[in-house]
ROLOZA-261467 format. One record per residue (C-alpha): residue number from 1; residue in three letters; x, y, z. Coordinates in Angstrom, 3 decimals, always signed. Last residue first. Example, Ala and Ser with C-alpha at 12.3 -4.5 7.8 and 13.67 -1.06 7.14 Angstrom:
BEGIN
(rec 2 "SER" (+13.670 -1.060 +7.140))
(rec 1 "ALA" (+12.300 -4.500 +7.800))
***
This chain:
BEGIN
(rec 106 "UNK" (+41.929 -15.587 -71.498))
(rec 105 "UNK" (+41.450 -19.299 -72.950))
(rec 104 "UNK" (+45.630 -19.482 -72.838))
(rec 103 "UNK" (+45.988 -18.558 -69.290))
(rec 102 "UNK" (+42.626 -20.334 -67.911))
(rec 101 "UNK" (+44.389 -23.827 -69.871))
(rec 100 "UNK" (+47.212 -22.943 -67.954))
(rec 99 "UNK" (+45.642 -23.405 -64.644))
(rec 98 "UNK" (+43.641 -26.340 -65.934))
(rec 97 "UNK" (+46.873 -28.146 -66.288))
(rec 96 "UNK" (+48.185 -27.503 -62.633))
(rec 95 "UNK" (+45.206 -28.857 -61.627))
(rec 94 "UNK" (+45.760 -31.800 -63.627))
(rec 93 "UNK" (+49.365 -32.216 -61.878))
(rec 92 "UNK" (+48.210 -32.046 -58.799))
(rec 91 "UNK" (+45.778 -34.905 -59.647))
(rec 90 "UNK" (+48.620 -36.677 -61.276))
(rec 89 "UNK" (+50.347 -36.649 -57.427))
(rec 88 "UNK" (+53.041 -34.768 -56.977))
(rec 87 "UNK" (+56.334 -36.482 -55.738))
(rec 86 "UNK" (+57.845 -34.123 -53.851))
(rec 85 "UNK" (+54.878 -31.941 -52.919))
(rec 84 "UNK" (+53.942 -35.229 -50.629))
(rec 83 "UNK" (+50.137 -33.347 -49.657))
(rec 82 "UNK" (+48.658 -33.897 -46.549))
(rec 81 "UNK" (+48.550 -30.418 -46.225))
(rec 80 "UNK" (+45.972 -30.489 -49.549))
(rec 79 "UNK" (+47.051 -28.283 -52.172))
(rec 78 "UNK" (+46.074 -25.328 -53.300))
(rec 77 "UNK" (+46.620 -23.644 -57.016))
(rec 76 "UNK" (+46.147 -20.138 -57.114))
(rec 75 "UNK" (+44.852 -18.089 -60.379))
(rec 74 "UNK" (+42.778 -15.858 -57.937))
(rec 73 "UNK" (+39.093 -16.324 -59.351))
(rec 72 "UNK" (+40.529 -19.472 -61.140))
(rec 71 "UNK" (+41.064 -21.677 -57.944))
(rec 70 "UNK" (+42.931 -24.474 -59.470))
(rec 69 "UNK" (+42.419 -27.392 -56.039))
(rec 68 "UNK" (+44.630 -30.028 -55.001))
(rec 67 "UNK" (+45.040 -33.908 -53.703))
(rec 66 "UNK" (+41.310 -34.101 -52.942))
(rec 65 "UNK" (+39.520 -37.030 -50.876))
(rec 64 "UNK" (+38.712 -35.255 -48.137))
(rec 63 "UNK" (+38.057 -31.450 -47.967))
(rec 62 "UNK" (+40.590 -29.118 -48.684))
(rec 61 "UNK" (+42.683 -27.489 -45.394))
(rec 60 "UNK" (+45.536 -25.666 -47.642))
(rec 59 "UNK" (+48.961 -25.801 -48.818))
(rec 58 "UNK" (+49.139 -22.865 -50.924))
(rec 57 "UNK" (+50.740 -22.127 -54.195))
(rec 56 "UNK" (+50.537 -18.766 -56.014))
(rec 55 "UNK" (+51.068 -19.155 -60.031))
(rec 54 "UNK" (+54.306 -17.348 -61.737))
(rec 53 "UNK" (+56.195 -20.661 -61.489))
(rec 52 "UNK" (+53.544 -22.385 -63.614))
(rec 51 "UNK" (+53.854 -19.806 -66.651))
(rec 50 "UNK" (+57.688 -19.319 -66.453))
(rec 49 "UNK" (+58.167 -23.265 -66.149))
(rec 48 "UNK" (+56.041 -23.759 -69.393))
(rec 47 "UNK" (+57.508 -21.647 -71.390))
(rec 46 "UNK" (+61.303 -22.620 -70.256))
(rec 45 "UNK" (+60.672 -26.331 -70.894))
(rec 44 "UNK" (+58.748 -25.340 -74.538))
(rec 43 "UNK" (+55.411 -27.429 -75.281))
(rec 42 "UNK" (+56.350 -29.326 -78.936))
(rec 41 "UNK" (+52.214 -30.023 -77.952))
(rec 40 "UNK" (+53.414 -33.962 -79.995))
(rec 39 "UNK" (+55.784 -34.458 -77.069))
(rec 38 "UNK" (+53.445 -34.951 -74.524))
(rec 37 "UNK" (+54.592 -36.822 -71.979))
(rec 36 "UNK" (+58.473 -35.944 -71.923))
(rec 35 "UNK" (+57.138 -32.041 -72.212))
(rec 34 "UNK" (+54.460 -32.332 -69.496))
(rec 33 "UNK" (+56.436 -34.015 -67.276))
(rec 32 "UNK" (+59.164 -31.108 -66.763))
(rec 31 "UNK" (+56.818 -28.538 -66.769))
(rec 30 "UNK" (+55.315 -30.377 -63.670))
(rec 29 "UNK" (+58.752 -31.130 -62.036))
(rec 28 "UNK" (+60.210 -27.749 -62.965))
(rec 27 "UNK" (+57.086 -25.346 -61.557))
(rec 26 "UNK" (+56.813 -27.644 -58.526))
(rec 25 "UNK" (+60.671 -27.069 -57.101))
(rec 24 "UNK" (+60.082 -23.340 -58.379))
(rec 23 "UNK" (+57.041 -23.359 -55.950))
(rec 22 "UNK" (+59.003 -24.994 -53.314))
(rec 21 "UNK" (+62.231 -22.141 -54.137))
(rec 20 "UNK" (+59.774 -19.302 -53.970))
(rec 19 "UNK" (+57.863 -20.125 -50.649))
(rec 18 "UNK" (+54.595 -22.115 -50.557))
(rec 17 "UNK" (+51.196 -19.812 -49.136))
(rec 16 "UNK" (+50.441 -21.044 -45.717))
(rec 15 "UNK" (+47.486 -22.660 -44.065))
(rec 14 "UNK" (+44.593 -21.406 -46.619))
(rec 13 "UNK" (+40.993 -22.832 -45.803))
(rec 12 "UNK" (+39.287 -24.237 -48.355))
(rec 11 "UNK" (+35.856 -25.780 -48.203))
(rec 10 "UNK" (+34.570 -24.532 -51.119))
(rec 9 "UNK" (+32.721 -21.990 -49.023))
(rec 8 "UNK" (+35.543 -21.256 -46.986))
(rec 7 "UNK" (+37.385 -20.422 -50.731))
(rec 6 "UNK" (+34.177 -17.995 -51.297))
(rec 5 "UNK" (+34.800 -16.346 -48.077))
(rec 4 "UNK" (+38.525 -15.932 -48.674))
(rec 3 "UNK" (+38.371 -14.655 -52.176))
(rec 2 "UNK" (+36.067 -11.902 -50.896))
(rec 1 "UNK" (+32.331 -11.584 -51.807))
***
């Protein structure tokens, strides 16, 4: 099954994958929060921001109610086209999470 039919099957349906400098934008506001909020990981700025820049972004059709989606099969994080990608939303922000948590359990 392609990544497309099993994303229509989650409900997903891709609108446009994020340029470089939005997913950049991302990358340094997430890395960014993870190292002031959690000091005792002694996660590294640069580390971090390599890792979460390197993932594809979308902004996607997601059903109701969710801010963003970690698809694992692809290593793509999607978020809603509601979505303020200024001011992420800690849901965002988890998904972002369990995106590196696939990196280090693999």
């Amino acid at each position: 099954m392609s990544i497309e039919s099993e994303l229509r099957r989650e409900g997903i349906v891709v609108i446009k994958q994020l340029n470089t400098h939005k997913v950049n934008s991302i990358a340094a506001k997430i890395a960014k929060k993870l190292v002031i909020n959690f000091p005792e990981q002694n996660f590294s700025y640069p580390e971090l921001f390599e890792k979460i820049s390197g993932l594809n972004m979308y902004l996607a059709k997601i059903p109701n109610g969710i801010a963003a989606k970690y698809f694992y099969k692809n290593s793509s994080i999607y978020f809603a086209e509601n979505s303020d990608l200024e001011n992420l939303s800690e849901v965002a922000i988890h998904e972002c999470i369990h995106a590196l948590q696939s990196e280090v359990n693999s």
